[in-house]
Short mmCIF file of the C-alpha atoms (twelve columns), coordinates in Angstrom:
data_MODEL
# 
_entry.id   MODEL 
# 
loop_
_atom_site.group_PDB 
_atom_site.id 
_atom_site.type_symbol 
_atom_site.label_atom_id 
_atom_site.label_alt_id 
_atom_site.label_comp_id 
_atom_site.label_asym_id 
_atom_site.label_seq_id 
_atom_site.Cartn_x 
_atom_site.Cartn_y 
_atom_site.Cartn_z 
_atom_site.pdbx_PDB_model_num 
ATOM 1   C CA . UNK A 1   -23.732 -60.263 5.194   1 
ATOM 2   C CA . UNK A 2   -24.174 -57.762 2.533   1 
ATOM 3   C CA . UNK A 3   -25.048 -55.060 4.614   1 
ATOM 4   C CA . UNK A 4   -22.037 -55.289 6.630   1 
ATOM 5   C CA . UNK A 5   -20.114 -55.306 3.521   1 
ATOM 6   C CA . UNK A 6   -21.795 -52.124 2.381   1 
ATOM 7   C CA . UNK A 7   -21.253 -50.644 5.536   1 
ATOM 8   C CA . UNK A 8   -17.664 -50.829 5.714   1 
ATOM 9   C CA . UNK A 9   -17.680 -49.984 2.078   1 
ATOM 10  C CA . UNK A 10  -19.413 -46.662 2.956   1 
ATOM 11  C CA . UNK A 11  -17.187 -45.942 5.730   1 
ATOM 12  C CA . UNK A 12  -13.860 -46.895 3.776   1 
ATOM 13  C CA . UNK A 13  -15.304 -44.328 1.084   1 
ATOM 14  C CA . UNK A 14  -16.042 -41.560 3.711   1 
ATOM 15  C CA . UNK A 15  -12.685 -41.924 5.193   1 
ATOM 16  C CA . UNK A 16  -10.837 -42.172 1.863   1 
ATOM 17  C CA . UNK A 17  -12.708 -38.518 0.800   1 
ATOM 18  C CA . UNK A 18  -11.801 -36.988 4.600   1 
ATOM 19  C CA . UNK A 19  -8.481  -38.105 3.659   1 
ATOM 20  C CA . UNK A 20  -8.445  -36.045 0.596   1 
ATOM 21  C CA . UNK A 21  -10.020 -32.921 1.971   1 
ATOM 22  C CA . UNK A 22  -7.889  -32.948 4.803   1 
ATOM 23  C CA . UNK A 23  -4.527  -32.958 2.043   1 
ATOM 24  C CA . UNK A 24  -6.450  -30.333 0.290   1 
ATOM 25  C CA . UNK A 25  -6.736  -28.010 2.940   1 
ATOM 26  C CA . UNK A 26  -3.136  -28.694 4.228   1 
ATOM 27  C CA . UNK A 27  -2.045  -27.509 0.315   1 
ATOM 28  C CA . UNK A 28  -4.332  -24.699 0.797   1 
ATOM 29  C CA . UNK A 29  -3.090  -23.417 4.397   1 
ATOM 30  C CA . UNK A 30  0.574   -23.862 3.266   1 
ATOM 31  C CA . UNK A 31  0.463   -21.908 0.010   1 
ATOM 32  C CA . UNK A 32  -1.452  -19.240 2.118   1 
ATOM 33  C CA . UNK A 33  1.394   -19.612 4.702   1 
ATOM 34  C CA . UNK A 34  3.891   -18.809 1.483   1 
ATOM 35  C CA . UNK A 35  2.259   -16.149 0.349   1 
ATOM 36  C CA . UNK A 36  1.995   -14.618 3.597   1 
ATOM 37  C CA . UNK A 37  5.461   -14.846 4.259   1 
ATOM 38  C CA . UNK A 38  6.257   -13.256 0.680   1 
ATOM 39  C CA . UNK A 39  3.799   -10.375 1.578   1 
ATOM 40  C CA . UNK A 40  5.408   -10.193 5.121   1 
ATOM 41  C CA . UNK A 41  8.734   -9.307  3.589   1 
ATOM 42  C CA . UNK A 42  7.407   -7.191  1.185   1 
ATOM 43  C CA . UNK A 43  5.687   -5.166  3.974   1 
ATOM 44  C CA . UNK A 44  9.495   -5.129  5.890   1 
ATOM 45  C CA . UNK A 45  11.291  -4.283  3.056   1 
ATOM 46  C CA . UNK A 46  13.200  -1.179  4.092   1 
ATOM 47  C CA . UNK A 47  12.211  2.406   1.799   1 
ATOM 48  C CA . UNK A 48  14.772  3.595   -1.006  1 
ATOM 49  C CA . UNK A 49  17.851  3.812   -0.044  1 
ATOM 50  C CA . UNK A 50  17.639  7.496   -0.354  1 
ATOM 51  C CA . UNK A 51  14.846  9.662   -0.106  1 
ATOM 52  C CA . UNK A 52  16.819  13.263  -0.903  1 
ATOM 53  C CA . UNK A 53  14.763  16.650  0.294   1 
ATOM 54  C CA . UNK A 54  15.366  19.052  -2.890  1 
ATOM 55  C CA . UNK A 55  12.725  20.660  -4.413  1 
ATOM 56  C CA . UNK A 56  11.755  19.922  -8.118  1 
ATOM 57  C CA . UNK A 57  11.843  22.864  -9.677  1 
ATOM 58  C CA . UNK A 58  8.359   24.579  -10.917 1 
ATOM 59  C CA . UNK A 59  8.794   25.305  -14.651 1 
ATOM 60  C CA . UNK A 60  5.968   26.665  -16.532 1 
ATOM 61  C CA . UNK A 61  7.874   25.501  -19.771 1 
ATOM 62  C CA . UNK A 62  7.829   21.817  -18.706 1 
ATOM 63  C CA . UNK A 63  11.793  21.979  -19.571 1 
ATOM 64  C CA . UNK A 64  13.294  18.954  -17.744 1 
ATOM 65  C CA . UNK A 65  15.849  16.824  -19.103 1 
ATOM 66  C CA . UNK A 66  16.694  13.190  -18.282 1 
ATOM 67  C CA . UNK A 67  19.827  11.559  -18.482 1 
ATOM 68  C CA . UNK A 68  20.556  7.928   -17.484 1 
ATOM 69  C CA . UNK A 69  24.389  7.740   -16.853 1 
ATOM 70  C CA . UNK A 70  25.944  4.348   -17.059 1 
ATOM 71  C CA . UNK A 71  22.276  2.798   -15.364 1 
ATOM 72  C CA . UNK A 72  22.695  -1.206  -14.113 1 
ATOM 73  C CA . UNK A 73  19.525  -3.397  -12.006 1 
ATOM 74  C CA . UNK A 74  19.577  -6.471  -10.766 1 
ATOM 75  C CA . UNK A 75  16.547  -7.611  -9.451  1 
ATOM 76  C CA . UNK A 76  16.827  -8.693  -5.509  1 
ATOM 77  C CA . UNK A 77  17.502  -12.770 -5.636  1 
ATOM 78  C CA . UNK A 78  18.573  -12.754 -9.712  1 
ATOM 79  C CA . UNK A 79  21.678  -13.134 -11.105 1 
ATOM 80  C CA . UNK A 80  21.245  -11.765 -14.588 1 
ATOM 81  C CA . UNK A 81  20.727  -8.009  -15.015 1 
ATOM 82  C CA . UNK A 82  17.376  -6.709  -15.855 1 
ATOM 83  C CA . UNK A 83  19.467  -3.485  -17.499 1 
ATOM 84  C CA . UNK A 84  22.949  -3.156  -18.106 1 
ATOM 85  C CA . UNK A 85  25.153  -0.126  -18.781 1 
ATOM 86  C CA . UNK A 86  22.780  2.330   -19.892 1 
ATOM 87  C CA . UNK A 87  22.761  5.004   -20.877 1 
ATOM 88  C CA . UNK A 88  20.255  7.804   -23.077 1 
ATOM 89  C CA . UNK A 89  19.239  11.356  -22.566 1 
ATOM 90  C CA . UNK A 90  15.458  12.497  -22.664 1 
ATOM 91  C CA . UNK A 91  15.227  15.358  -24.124 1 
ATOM 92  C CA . UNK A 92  12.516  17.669  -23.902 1 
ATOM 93  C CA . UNK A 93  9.535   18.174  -26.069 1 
ATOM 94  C CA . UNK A 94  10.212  14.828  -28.089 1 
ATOM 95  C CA . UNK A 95  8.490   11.767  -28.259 1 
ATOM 96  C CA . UNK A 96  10.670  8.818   -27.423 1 
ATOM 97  C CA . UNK A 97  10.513  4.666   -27.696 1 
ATOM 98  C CA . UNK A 98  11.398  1.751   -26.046 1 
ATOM 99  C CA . UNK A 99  11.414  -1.318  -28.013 1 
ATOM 100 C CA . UNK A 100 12.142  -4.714  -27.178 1 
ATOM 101 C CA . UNK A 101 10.525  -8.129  -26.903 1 
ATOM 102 C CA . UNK A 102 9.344   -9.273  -23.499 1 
ATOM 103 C CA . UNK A 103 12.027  -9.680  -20.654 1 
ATOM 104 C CA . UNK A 104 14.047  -7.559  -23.005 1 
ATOM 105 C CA . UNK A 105 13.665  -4.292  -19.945 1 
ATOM 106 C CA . UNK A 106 11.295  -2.259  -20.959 1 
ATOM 107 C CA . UNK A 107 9.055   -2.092  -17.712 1 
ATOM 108 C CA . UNK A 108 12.675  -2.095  -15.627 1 
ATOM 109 C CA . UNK A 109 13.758  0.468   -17.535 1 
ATOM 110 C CA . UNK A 110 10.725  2.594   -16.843 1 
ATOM 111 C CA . UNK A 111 10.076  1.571   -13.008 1 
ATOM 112 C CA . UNK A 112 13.770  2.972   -12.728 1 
ATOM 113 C CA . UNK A 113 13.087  6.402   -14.563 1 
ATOM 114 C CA . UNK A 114 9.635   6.956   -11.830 1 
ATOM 115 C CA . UNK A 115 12.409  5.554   -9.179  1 
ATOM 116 C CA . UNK A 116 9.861   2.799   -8.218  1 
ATOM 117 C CA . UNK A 117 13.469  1.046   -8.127  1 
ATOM 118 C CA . UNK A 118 17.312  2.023   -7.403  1 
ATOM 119 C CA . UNK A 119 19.522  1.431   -10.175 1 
ATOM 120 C CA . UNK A 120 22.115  -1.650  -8.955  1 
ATOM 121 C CA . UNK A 121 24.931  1.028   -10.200 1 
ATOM 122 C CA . UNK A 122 25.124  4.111   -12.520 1 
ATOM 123 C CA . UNK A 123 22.893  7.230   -11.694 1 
ATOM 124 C CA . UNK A 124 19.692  9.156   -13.203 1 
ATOM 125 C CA . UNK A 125 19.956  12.637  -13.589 1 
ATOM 126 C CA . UNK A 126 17.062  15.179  -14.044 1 
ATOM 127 C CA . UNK A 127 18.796  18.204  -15.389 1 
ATOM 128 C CA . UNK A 128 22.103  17.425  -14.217 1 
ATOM 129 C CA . UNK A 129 20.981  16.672  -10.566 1 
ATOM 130 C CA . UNK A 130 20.667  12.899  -9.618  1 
ATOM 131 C CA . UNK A 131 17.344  12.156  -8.876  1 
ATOM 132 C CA . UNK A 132 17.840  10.701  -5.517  1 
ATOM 133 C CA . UNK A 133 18.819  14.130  -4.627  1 
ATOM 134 C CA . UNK A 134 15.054  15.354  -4.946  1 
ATOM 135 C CA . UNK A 135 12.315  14.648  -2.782  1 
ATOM 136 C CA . UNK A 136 10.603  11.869  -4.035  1 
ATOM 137 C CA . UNK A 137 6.931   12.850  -3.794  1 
ATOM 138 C CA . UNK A 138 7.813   16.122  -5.819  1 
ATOM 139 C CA . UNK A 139 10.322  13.986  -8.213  1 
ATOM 140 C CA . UNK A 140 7.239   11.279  -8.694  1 
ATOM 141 C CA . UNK A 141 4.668   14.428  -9.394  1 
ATOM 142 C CA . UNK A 142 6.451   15.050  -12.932 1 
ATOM 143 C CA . UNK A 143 5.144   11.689  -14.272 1 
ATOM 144 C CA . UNK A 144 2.447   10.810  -15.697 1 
ATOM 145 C CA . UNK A 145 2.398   6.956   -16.118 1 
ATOM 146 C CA . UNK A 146 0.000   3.834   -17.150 1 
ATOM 147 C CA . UNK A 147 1.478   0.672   -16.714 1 
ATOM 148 C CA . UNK A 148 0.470   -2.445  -18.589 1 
ATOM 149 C CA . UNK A 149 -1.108  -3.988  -15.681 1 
ATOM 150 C CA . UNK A 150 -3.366  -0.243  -14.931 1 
ATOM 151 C CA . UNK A 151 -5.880  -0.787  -12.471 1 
ATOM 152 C CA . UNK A 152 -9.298  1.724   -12.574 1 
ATOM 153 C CA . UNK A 153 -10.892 1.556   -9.060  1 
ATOM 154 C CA . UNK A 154 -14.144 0.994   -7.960  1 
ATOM 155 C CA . UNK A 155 -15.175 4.589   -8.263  1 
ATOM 156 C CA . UNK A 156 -16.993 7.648   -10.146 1 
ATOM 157 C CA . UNK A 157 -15.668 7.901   -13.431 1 
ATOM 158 C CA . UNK A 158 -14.577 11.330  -13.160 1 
ATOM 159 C CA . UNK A 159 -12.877 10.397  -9.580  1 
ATOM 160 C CA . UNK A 160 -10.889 7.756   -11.176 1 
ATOM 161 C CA . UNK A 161 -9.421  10.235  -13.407 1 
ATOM 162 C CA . UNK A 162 -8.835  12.862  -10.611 1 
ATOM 163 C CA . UNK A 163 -7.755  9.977   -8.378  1 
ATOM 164 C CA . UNK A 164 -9.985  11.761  -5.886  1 
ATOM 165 C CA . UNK A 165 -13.015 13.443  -4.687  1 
ATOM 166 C CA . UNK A 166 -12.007 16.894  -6.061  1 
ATOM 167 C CA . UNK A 167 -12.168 16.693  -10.254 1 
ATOM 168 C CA . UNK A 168 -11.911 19.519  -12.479 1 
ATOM 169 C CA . UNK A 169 -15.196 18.664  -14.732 1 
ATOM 170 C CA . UNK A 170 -13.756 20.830  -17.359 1 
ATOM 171 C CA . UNK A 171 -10.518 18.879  -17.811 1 
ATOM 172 C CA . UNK A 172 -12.304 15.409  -16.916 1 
ATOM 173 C CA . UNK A 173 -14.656 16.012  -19.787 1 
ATOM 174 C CA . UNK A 174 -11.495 17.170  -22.578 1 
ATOM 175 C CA . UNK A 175 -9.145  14.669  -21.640 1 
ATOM 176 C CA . UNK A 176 -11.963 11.917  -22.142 1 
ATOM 177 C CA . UNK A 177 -12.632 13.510  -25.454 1 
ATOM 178 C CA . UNK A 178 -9.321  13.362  -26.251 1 
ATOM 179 C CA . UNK A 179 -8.743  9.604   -25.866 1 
ATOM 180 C CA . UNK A 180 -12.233 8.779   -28.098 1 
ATOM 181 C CA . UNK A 181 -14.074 8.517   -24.824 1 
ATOM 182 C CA . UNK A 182 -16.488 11.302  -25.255 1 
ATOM 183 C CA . UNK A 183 -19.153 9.470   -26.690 1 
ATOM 184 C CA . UNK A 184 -19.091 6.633   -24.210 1 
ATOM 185 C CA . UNK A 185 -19.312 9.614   -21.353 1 
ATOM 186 C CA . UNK A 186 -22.455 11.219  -22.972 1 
ATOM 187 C CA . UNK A 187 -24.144 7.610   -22.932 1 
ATOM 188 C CA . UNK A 188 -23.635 7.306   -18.786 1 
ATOM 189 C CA . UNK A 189 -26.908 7.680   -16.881 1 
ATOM 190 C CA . UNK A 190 -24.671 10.358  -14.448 1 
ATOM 191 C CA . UNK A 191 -21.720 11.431  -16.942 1 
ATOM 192 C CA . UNK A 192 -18.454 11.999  -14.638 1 
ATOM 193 C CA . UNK A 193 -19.933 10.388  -11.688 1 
ATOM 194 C CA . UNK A 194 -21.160 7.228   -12.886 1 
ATOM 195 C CA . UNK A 195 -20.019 4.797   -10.605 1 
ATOM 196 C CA . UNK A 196 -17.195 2.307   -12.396 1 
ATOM 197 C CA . UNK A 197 -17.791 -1.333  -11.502 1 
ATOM 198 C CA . UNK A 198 -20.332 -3.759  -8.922  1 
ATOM 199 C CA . UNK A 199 -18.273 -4.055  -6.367  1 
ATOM 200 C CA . UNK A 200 -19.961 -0.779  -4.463  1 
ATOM 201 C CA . UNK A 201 -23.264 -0.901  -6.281  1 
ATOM 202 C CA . UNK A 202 -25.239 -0.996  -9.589  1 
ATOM 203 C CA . UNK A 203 -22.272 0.603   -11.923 1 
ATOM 204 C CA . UNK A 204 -21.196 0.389   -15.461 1 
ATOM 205 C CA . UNK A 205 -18.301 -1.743  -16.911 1 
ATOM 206 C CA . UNK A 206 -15.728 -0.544  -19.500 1 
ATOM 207 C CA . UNK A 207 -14.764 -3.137  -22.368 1 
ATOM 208 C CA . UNK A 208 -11.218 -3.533  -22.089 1 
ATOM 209 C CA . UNK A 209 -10.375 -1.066  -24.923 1 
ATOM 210 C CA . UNK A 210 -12.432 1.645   -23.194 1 
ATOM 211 C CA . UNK A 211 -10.702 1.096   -19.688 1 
ATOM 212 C CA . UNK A 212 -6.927  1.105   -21.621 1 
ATOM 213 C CA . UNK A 213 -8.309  4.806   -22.924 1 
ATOM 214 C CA . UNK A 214 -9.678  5.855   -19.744 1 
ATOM 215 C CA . UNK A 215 -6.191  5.133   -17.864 1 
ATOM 216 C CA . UNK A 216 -4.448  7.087   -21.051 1 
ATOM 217 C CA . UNK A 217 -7.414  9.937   -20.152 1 
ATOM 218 C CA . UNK A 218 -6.044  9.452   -16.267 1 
ATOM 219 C CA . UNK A 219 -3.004  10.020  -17.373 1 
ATOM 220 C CA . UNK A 220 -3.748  13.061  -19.386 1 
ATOM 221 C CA . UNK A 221 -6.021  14.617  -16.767 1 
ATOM 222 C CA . UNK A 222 -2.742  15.169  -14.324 1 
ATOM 223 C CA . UNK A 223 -0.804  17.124  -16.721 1 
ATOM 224 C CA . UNK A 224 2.177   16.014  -15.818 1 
ATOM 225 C CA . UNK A 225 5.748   16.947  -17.894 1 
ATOM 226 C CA . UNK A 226 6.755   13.236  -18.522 1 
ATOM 227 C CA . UNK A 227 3.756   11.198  -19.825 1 
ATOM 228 C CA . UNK A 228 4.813   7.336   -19.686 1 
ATOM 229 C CA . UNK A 229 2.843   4.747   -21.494 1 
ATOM 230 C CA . UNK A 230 3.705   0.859   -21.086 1 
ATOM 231 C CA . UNK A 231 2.067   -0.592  -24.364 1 
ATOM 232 C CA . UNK A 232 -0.535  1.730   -24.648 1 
ATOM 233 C CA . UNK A 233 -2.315  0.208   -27.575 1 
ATOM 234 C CA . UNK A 234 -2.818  -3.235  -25.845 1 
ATOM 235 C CA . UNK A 235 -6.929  -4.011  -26.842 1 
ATOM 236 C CA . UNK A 236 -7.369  -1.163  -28.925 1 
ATOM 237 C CA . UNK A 237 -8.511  -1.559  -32.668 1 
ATOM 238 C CA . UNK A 238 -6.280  -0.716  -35.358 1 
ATOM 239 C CA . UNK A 239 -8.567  2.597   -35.725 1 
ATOM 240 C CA . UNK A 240 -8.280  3.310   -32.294 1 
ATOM 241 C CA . UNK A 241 -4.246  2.452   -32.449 1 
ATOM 242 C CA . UNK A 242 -4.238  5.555   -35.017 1 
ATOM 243 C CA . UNK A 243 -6.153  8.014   -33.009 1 
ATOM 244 C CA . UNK A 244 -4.045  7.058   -30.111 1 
ATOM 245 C CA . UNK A 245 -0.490  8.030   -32.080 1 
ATOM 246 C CA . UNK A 246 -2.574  11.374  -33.759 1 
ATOM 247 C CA . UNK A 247 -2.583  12.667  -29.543 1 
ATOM 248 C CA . UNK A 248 0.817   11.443  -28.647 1 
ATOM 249 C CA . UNK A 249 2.078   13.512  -31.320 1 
ATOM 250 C CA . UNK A 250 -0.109  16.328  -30.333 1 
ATOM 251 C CA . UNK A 251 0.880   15.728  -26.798 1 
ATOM 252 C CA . UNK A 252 4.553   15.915  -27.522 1 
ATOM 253 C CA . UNK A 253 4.690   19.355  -28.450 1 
ATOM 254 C CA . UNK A 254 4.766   20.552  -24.623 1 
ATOM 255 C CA . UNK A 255 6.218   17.510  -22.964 1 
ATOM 256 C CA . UNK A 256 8.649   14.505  -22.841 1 
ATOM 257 C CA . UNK A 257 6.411   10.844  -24.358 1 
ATOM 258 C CA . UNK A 258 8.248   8.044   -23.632 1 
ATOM 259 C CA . UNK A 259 6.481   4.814   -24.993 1 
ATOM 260 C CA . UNK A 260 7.258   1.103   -23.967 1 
ATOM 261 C CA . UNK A 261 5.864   -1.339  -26.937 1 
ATOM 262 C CA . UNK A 262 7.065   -4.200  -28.421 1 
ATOM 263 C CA . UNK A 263 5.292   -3.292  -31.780 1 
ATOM 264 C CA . UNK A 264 7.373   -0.595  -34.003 1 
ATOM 265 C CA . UNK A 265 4.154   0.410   -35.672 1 
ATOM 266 C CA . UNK A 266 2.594   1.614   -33.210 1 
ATOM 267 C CA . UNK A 267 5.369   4.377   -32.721 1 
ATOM 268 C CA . UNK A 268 6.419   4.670   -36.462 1 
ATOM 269 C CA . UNK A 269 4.964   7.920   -37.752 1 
ATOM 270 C CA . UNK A 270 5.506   9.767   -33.922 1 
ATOM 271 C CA . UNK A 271 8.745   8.655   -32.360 1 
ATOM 272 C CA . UNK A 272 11.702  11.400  -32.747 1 
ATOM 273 C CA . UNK A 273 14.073  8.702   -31.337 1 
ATOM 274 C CA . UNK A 274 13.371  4.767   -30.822 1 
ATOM 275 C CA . UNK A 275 15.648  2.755   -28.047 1 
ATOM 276 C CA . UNK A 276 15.901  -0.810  -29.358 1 
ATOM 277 C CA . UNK A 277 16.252  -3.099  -25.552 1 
ATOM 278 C CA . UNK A 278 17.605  -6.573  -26.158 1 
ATOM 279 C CA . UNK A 279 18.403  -8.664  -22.738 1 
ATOM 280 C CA . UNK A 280 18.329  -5.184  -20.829 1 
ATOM 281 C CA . UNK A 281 21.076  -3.536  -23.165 1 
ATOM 282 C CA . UNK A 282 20.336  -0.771  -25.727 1 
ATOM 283 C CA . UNK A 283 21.567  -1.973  -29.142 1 
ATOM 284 C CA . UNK A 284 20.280  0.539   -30.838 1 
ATOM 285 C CA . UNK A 285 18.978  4.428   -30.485 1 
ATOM 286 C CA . UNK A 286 17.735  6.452   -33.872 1 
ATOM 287 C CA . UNK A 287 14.599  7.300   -35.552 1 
ATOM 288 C CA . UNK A 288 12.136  4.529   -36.869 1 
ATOM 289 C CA . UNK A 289 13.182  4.593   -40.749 1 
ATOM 290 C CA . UNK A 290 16.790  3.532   -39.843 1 
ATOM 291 C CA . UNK A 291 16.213  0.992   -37.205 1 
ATOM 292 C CA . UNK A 292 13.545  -0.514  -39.725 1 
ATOM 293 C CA . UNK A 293 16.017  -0.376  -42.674 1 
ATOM 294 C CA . UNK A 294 18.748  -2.186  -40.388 1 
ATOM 295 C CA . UNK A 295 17.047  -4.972  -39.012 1 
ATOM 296 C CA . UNK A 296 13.916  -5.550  -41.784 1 
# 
């Protein structure tokens, strides 16, 4: 009778969908299962090779000097070299480039330098000494760096910048100035420690050009010798692009800027030097005008 036919339609149906569900949640458990296992062995993976114990030494003229001898990386499981043979000095007090498409070694180049990676072969020296040599919380306390992925946390403002509880108010509120941030900070209910974000309450969110500026103001706010920026003028307006290259060349009077960008632009009125990366070799290494006349 009909209802026994809709009856054994209805449980057909039912078992067809727990059928589904349950092939849904096995996908689900076993990409969870993968991704455990990749976090696993990145949780096992052994430190750097070598760790060193020097000292860095404390110079009040910021005069360090960078030399990357003959530098190779091959990325654990790859073939093809992220970098290959090379080899540039840093020198002090001059604003420097890395240009390249993407994949070209940019970020490799730079996660080397801040020895968030061992070159494959060849050596980094920091003046004259290789850098595994040094103790690597003092060697990582030169740098200043904001990678293109940043992250600000869920936080005070003024505590992100510190990356702490203690800030220097002072140098919060200057290096925020300095970015093009001072306005925004005078429009917070509770200036330096508004809260950033809703994950831990009622705080304020940063458009995405603001937060880029506010991990260049991070950046700033440490003082570091060797300020690193991977493409700093990602969501910035072409105003803000030419405030941005008005304090690196300000900041480059004291210090070693080494920019990562794929855009020769944004570097062309600042750079001293330009490295052009292609497929993790340098091809090229001299001021903008030249590189531009050669390969316009």
């Amino acid at each position: 009778g009909i209802g026994e036919v809709m009856l054994y339609a209805n449980a057909i149906l039912r078992f067809t969908t727990s059928l589904v569900t349950l092939a849904s949640s096995y996908n689900n458990l076993a990409y969870r299962y993968e991704y455990l296992n990749s976090y696993e062995a990145f949780i096992q993976r052994p430190n750097l090779g070598y760790e060193g114990t020097l000292p860095i030494e404390k110079r009040d003229d910021h005069e360090y000097h960078l030399t990357f001898d003959h530098v190779s990386y091959c990325y654990p499981g790859q073939k093809v070299y992220a970098l290959k043979d090379v080899s540039f000095d840093l020198e002090m007090k001059k604003h420097f480039a890395v240009v390249g498409r993407n994949g070209a070694g940019k970020t490799t180049f730079i996660k080397l330098m801040c020895r968030l990676a061992e070159p494959t072969s060849g050596r980094i020296l920091l003046n004259g000494i290789d850098i595994r040599k040094y103790d690597i919380e003092e060697y990582m306390q030169i740098f200043s760096v904001v990678f293109q992925d940043f992250k600000l946390m869920e936080m005070p403002l003024g505590e992100n910048l510190a990356s702490g509880s203690q800030v220097d108010e002072k140098r919060a509120c200057q290096v925020l100035e300095e970015v093009g941030l001072g306005p925004r900070l005078q429009k917070m209910k509770q200036g330096l420690k508004t809260q950033l974000g809703k994950e831990n309450g009622d705080g304020e969110l940063l458009s995405g050009g603001e937060a880029q500026k506010a991990a260049i103001a991070r950046a700033l706010y440490k003082d570091a010798p060797i300020v690193i920026l991977d493409e700093p003028t990602a969501g910035l307006d072409p105003k803000e692009r030419v405030r941005l290259r008005e304090l690196l060349a300000d900041m480059a009077k004291d210090r070693i800027i080494l920019v990562a960008t794929h855009v020769v632009s944004d570097v062309e009125t600042v750079a001293t030097k330009v490295i052009l990366l292609r497929a993790g070799k340098i091809v090229d290494a001299a001021p903008v005008p030249e590189l531009i006349e050669k390969y316009a």
